[in-house]
C-alpha positions in Angstrom: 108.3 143.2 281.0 106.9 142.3 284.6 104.3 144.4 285.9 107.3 146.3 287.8 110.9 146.7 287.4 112.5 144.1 286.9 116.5 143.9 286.3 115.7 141.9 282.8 117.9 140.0 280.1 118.6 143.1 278.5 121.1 144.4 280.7 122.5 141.4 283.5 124.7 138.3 282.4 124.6 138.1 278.4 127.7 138.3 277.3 128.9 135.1 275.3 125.5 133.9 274.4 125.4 131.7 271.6 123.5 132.5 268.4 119.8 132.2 269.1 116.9 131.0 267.3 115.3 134.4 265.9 112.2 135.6 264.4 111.0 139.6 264.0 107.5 141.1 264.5 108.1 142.1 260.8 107.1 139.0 259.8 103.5 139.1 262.0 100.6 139.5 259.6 97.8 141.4 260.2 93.8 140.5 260.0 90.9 143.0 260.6 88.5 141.1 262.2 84.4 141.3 261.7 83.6 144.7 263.0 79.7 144.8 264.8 76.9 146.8 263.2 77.9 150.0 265.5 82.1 150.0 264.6 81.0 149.9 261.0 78.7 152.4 261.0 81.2 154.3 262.7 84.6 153.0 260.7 85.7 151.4 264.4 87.4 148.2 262.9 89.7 147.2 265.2 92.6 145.3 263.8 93.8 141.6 265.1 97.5 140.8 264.9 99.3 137.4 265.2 101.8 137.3 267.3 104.6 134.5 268.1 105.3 133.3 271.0 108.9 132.2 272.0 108.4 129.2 274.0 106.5 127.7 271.1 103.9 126.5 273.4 106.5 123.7 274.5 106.6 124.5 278.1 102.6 124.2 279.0 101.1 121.2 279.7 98.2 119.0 278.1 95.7 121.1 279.9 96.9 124.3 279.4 95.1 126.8 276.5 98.5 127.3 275.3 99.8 123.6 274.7 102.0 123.4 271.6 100.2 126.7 270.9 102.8 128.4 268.2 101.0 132.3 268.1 98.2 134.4 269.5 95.8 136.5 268.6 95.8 140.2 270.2 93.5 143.1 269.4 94.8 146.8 268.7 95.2 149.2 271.7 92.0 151.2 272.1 91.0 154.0 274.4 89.8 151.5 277.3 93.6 149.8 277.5 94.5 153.4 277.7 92.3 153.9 281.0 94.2 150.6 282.5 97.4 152.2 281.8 96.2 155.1 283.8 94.5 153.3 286.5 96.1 154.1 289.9 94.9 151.5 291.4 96.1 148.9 289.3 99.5 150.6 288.9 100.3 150.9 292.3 99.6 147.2 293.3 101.3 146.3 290.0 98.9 144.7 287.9 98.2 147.3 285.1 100.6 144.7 282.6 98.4 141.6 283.5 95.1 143.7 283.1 96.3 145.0 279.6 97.5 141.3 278.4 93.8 140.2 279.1 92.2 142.9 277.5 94.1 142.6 274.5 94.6 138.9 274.1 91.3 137.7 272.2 90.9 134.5 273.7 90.0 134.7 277.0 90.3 131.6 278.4 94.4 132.8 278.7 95.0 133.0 282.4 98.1 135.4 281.3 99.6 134.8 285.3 100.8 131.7 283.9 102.5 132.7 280.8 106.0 132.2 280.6 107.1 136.0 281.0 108.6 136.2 277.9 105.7 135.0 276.1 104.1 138.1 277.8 107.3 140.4 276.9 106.6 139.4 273.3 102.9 140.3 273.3 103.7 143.2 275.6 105.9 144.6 272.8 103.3 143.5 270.1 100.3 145.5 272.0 102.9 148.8 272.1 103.2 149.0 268.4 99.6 148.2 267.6 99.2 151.0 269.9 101.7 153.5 269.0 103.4 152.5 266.8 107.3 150.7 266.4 109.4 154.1 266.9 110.3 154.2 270.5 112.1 157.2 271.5 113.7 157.4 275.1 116.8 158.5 277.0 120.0 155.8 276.9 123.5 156.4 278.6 126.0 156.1 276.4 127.9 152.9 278.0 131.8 154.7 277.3 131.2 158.6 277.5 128.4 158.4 280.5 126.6 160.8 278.1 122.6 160.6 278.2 121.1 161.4 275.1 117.5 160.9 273.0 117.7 157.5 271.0 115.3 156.3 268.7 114.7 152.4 268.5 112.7 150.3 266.3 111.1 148.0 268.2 109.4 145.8 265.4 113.5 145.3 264.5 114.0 143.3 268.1 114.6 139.6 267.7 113.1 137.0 269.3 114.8 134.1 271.4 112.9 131.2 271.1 113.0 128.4 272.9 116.1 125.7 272.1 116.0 123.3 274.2 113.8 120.6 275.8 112.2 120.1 278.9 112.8 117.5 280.9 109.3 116.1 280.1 107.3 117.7 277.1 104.8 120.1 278.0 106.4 120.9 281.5 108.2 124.2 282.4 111.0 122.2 283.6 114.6 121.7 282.4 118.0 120.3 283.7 122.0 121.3 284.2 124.3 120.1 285.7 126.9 122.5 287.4 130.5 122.4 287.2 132.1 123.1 290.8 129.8 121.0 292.7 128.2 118.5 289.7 124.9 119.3 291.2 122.0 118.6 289.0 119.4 121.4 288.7 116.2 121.6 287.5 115.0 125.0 287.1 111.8 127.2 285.5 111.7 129.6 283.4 109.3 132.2 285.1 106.2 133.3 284.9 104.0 136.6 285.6 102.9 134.6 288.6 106.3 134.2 289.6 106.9 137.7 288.9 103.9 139.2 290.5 105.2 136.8 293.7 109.0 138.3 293.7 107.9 141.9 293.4 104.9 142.0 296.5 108.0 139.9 298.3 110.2 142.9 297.4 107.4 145.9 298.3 106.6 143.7 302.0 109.9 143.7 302.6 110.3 147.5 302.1 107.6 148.2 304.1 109.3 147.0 306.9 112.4 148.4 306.4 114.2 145.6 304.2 116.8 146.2 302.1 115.5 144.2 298.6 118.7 143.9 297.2 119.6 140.5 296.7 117.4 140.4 293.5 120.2 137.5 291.8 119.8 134.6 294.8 116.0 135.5 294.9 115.4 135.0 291.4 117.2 131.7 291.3 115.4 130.7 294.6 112.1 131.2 292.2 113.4 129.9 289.7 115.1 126.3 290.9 112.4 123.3 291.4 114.9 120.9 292.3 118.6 120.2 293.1 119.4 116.1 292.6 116.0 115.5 292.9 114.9 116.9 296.7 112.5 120.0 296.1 112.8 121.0 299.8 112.6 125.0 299.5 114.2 126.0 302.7 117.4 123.3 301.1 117.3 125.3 297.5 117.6 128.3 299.4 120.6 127.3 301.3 122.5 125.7 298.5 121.6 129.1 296.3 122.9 131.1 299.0 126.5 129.2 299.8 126.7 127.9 296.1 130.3 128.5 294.8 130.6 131.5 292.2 131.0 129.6 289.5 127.7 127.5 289.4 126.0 130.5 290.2 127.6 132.4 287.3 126.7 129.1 285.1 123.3 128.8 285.9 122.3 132.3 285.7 124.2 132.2 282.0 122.4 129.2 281.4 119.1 130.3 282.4 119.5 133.5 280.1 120.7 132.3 277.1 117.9 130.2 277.2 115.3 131.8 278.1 112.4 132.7 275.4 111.8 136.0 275.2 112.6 139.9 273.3 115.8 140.3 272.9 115.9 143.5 274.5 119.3 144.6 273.1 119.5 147.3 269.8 122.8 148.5 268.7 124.0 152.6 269.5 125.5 155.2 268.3 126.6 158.1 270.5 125.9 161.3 269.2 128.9 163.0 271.7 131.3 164.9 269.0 133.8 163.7 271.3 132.8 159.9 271.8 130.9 159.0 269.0 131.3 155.4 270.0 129.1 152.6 268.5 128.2 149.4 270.6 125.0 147.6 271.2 122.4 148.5 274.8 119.8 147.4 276.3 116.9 148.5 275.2 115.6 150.6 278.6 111.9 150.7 279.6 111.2 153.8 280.4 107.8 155.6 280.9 107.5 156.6 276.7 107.0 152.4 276.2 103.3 153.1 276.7 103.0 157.0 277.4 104.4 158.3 273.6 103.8 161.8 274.4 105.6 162.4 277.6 107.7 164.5 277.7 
C-alpha cells in the first residue's frame, strides 16, 4: 500500500506463481506495554503488537535500523493517527501512509521511506486491524458475472510472501536474472516508499501538464532495474526497458512478483448472484473502508 494508488501484486501478473513462503498475522502476539501515570489513571493502555516483516531484514544493510531485523514493534491506532488520516494536507501531497507508519512504529529511529514497501504493506495491514479491527467489508466485482457486490474479508487470514531468495550481496536490496530472449543479466530492487513516493509525484507532474501517466509497467521496471550486464547508465535502462522483447519483459515482471515480500493481497470469493454464484480467488481491493470503517 503506497501512499497512492498503486496497480499492486494483487491484481497484475500473478498467475503461475510458485508456492511461497507464508506466515499469518494470527500468529502475531500481543504485549501491553507500561502505561504512564495519566493512561493508568485513566485505563489508556495502549497495546504493542509484533509484527513480521517479509523481507526478513535481509535486504538492509549493516547500517541500517532494520539489518537482519526479523519483526517490529507497532503501537495501537489512537485518535491522533485518526487526525493523520484526515489531514488534507498530507493526503493530498500523499504522505498520510508514511506519517501513519512513523506514528505507529515504536522505534523511531525507522526512516519508514526506506522500507521495502512490502514491509510497509505488512505493518500497514497490522496498524488497520489494531485499529479497527480484521473484518474488512468493501465492494468487489465479481471477476465472471461483472456483478458488484458487498464482500467481507478477513484480513488477519492474508498470507505473507516472504522473502526467498538472496541478494546478490547480503544486506543489499539487490538481486539478479538473467532473461531469456536477449540473455541480458539484470539486477533489479525491490521498491521502496521512497521509490514509491518518487513514481507517484512523477505521475501527478506529469498530469499537471497534460501527460498521459499511463505507462505505469516500463516506469516501474525503470525504478526498479539498477543494472543490465553491469552498466547502471539510467538513460540505457530506460531504452533497453522500452524496446525489450515481450518476453523478458513478461519474465522480469513475473520474476519480480513472485518474489517480492509482501501481503498477499489475494482472498478467495464467492458471488452471491443467484444466477452466477461462481467461486474464484480476487484481489483484495483498497478501497476507502481500509481505514474509514464507517463509510458508507
Amino acid at each position: 500500500m503506497s501512499d497512492n494508488s498503486r496497480e499492486s501484486k494483487n491484481n497484475v501478473f500473478t498467475q503461475d506463481q510458485p508456492q511461497k513462503s507464508q506466515q499469518k498475522y494470527t500468529n502475531v502476539p500481543n504485549v501491553t506495554p507500561a502505561a504512564d501515570d495519566w493512561q493508568r489513571e485513566l485505563g489508556l493502555e495502549i497495546p504493542i503488537e509484533t509484527v513480521p516483516l517479509p523481507s526478513l531484514g535481509k535486504v538492509y544493510s549493516a547500517e541500517h535500523a532494520l539489518h537482519a531485523v526479523e519483526t517490529l514493534e507497532i503501537k495501537a491506532m489512537t485518535a491522533k493517527e485518526e487526525d493523520i488520516l484526515t489531514s488534507r494536507a498530507l493526503i493530498k501531497n500523499g504522505t498520510v501512509v508514511t506519517k501513519l507508519l512513523q506514528s505507529c512504529i515504536i522505534d523511531k529511529n525507522i526512516n519508514v521511506l526506506k522500507m521495502l514497501s512490502g514491509d510497509r504493506n505488512a505493518l500497514m495491514v497490522a496498524i488497520r486491524i489494531t485499529g479497527y479491527g480484521a473484518n474488512y467489508d468493501t465492494e468487489v466485482e465479481c471477476p465472471t458475472c461483472s456483478t458488484t457486490q458487498v464482500t467481507s474479508f478477513d484480513l488477519a487470514n492474508l498470507p505473507l510472501n516472504n522473502l526467498k531468495i538472496d541478494p546478490v550481496l547480503p544486506g543489499t536490496n539487490e538481486f539478479s536474472v538473467t532473461l531469456p530472449k536477449t540473455k541480458a543479466n539484470v539486477h533489479f530492487k525491490f521498491l521502496t516508499g521512497a521509490d514509491e513516493h518518487e513514481l507517484t509525484t512523477t505521475s501527478k507532474r506529469k498530469k499537471k501538464v497534460g501527460l498521459q501517466s499511463d505507462n505505469l509497467v516500463t516506469t516501474r521496471l525503470q525504478q526498479a532495474i539498477v543494472s543490465i550486464n553491469g552498466r547502471t547508465d539510467r538513460t540505457l535502462i530506460s531504452k533497453f526497458v522500452t524496446h525489450m522483447p515481450a518476453i523478458d519483459s513478461l519474465t522480469l515482471r513475473n520474476y519480480i512478483d513472485d518474489n517480492e515480500p509482501g501481503v498477499d493481497m489475494n482472498a478467495e470469493f464467492t458471488c452471491t448472484n443467484i444466477e452466477c454464484g461462481e467461486t474464484s480467488e480476487v484481489g483484495v481491493p483498497l478501497g476507502v473502508t481500509f481505514f474509514w470503517p464507517n463509510v458508507k
